[in-house]
N, C-alpha and C positions, 0 to 999 in steps of 0.2 A: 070824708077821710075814712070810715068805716065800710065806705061800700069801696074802697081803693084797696083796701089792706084786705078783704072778702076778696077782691076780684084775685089779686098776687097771689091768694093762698089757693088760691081757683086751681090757676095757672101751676104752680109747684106741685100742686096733687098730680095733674094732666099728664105735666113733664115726666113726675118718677114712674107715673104707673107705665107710660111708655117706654121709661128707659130698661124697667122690669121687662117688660115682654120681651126688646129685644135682646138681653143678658138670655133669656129662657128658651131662645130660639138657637141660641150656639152652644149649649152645652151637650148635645149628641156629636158633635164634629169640631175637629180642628183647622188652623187655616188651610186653604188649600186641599182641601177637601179629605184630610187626615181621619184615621178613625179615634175618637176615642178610647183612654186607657182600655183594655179588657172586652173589647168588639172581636168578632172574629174579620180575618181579611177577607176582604170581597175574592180573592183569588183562591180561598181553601174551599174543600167541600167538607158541610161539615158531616156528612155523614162517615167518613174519614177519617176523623180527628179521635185520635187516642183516648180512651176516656182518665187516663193517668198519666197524662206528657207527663210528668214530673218522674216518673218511679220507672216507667219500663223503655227500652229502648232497641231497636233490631238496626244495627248499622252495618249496611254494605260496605262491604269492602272490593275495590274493582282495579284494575291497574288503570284504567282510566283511559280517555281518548280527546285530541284536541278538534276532534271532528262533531261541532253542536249539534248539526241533525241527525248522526247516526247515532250519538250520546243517546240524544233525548227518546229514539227509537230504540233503542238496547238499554243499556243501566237503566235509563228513566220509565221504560216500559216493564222493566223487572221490580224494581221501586214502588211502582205502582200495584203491582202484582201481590208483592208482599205485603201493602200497606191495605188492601182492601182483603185478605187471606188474615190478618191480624191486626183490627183495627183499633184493638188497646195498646200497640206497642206504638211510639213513634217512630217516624224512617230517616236516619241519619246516613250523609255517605262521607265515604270517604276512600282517598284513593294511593297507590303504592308506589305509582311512575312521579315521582317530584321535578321530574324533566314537563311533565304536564301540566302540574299544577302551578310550575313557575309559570310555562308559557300560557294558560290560559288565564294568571294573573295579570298580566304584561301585555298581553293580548286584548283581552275582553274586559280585562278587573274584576275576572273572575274569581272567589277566593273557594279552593275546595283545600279541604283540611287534608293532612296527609294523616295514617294510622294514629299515630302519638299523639299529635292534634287533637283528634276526633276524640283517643282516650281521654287524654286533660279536661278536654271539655265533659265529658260525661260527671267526672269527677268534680270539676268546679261545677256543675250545674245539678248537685246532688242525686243523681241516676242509682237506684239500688236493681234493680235486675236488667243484664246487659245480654244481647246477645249477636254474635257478632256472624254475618254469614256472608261469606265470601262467595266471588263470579267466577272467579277463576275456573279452568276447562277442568286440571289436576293439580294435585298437592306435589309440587316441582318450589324451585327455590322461594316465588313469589308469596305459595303459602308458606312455606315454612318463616319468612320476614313475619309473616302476619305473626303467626303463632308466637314467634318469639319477641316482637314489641307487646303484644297482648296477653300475654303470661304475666307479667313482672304487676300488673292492677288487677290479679285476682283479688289480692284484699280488701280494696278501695269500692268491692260493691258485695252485695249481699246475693247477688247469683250473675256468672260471668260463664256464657256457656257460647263455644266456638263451633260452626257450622262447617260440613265438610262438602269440599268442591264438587264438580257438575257431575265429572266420572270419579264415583270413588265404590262401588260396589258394582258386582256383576248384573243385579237388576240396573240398575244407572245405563251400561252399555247397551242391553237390550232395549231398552226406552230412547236412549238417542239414535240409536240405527231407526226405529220406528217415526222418530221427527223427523229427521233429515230425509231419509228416503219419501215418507206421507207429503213432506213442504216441497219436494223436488218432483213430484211422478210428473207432473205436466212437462217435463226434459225428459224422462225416460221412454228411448227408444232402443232398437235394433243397435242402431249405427250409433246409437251416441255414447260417451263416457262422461260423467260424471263427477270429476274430481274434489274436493276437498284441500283447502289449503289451510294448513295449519303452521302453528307458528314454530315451534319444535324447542329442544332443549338440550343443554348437556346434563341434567340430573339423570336421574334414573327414569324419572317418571317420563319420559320422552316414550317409555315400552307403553303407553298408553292407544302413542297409533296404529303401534303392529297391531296391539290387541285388538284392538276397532278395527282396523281392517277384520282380522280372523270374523269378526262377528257379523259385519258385513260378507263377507263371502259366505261363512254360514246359514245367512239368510236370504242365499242364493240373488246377491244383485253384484253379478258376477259383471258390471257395467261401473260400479262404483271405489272410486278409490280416494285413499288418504294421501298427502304428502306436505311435509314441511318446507320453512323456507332456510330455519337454520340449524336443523338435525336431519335426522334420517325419518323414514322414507325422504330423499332428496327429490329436488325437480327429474333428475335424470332417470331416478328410479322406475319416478311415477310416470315419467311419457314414455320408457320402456316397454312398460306393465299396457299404457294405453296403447299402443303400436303393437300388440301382441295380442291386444281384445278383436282387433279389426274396427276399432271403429272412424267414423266419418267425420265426427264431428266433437267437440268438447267443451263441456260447459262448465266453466272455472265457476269457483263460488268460496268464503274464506267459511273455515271451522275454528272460528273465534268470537267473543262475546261480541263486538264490537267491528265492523266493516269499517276499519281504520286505517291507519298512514300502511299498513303492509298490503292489504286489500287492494286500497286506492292503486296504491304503485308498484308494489312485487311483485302480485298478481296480475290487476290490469290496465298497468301504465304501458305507455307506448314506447319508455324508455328501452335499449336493450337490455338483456336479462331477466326482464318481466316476464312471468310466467305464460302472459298471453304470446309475447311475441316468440316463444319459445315455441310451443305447439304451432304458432302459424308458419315457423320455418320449416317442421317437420310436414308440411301439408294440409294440417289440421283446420277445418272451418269451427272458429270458437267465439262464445258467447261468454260473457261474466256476467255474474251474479254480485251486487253489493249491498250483501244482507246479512249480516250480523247474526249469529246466535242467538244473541235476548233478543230480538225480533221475532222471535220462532214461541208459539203460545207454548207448545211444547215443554221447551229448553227453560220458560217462565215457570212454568208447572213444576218442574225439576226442582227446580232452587226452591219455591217455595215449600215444597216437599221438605226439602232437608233443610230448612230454617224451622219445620212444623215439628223435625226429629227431635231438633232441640227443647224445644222450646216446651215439647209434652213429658221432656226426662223429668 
């Protein structure tokens, strides 16, 4: 009886110490291959990682685009830009066109915050210094929204400081003529023109293309031109202006964050009215470019620049 009750108590020793080991072998991971609470994701780099997610925050603001790869090569390449330029703050976005963000919920189940969004969330997720740096090209109505959903929670943080758009001082202009013309020489010829399609406005700030123009011809690329699709310089304008360079040839290209739904199709769809098929009536052999702004190391450089303005006040 004694060597039976030895042998059972044998046996129960065997079983738990086994059942120990396997308790001890799941406590770094969850089913399915989950990380445990307080793991960093396998998807972040942690060289990246804020050293105070909790306190500081730099969040984009962008009108947005329902176009994923040209996203992730513009906003997400300036995101990037920013987040390895200031890797104590974390990179929040969020976006102004709610025409987008519905559809790229409904879409994709996509969820991007709109401005108000973004701020609540800062505020319930206890954020004490916010700094908010918009993509926008100029301070036309889309900043001014920003501005004015983003005023009313100055008080809600302990430093709340607003970044100013891509063109917004006369060094700014100079620097972008120096992008755009350096990311294009390989099209710069004799015969060819160069245009720019921008999106245009009825604020005031729309005097942002004449001005770029001026700065551009100033620095003699007397081949290069601006023109919007829903203000002035008009399509008409600009293949005026191209018909009067003599050139052969034209290579469309958009002058926006984003190679999006206007790019694709005002510029160079094959629909009529598209700006391609506009120059190819006039005789013109034409190329397009669909290449976004934040795509330009450049125009990345910029932003960070003026998120760097703020952030040193």
């Amino acid at each position: 009886m004694k060597k039976q009750v030895k042998k059972i108590i044998t046996l129960m020793l065997i079983l738990s110490l086994s059942l120990m080991t396997v308790t001890g072998c799941t406590t770094s991971t969850n089913q399915e291959g989950e990380k445990a609470p307080g793991e960093t994701p396998d998807n972040s780099s942690a060289e990246n990682q804020p050293t105070d997610s909790s306190d500081k925050v730099l969040l984009t603001v962008s009108f947005g685009t329902s176009y994923n790869d040209n996203r992730d090569l513009s906003i997400g390449a300036i995101e990037k830009a920013l987040q390895k330029a200031y890797p104590d703050y974390q990179i929040r976005r969020a976006f102004t066109s709610q025409i987008i963000i519905d559809k790229l919920k409904e879409r994709d189940n996509l969820e991007i915050d709109n401005v108000t969004e973004a701020m609540d969330r800062l505020v319930a997720d206890g954020i004490k210094e916010v700094v908010i740096q918009p993509t926008h090209v100029m301070n036309g109505y889309e900043y001014d929204d920003v501005i004015s959903e983003v005023t009313p929670y100055e008080d809600n943080f302990e430093s709340l400081k607003i970044g100013k758009p891509l063109l917004t001082s006369d060094a700014d202009y100079e620097k972008i003529v120096s992008v755009i013309t350096e990311e294009t020489k390989s099209y710069d010829t004799d015969t060819t023109a160069i245009v720019f399609m921008g999106h245009g406005t009825e604020h005031e700030a729309n005097a942002v293309y004449s001005k770029l123009q001026q700065y551009i011809t100033d620095a003699d690329h007397s081949n290069y031109f601006i023109g919007t699709v829903e203000a002035t310089p008009s399509l008409d304008d600009v293949v005026a202006l191209v018909k009067e360079s003599g050139a052969a040839k034209v290579v469309l290209t958009p002058f926006m964050i984003v190679a999006g739904d206007h790019a694709n199709n005002d510029m160079a769809g094959d629909e009529e009215g598209s700006w391609k098929n506009a120059f190819e009536a006039e005789g013109f052999e034409v190329e397009c470019i669909l290449k976004g702004l934040g795509e330009y190391k450049g125009v990345q450089d910029m932003i960070v620049d003026h998120a760097g303005e703020m952030i040193n006040q």
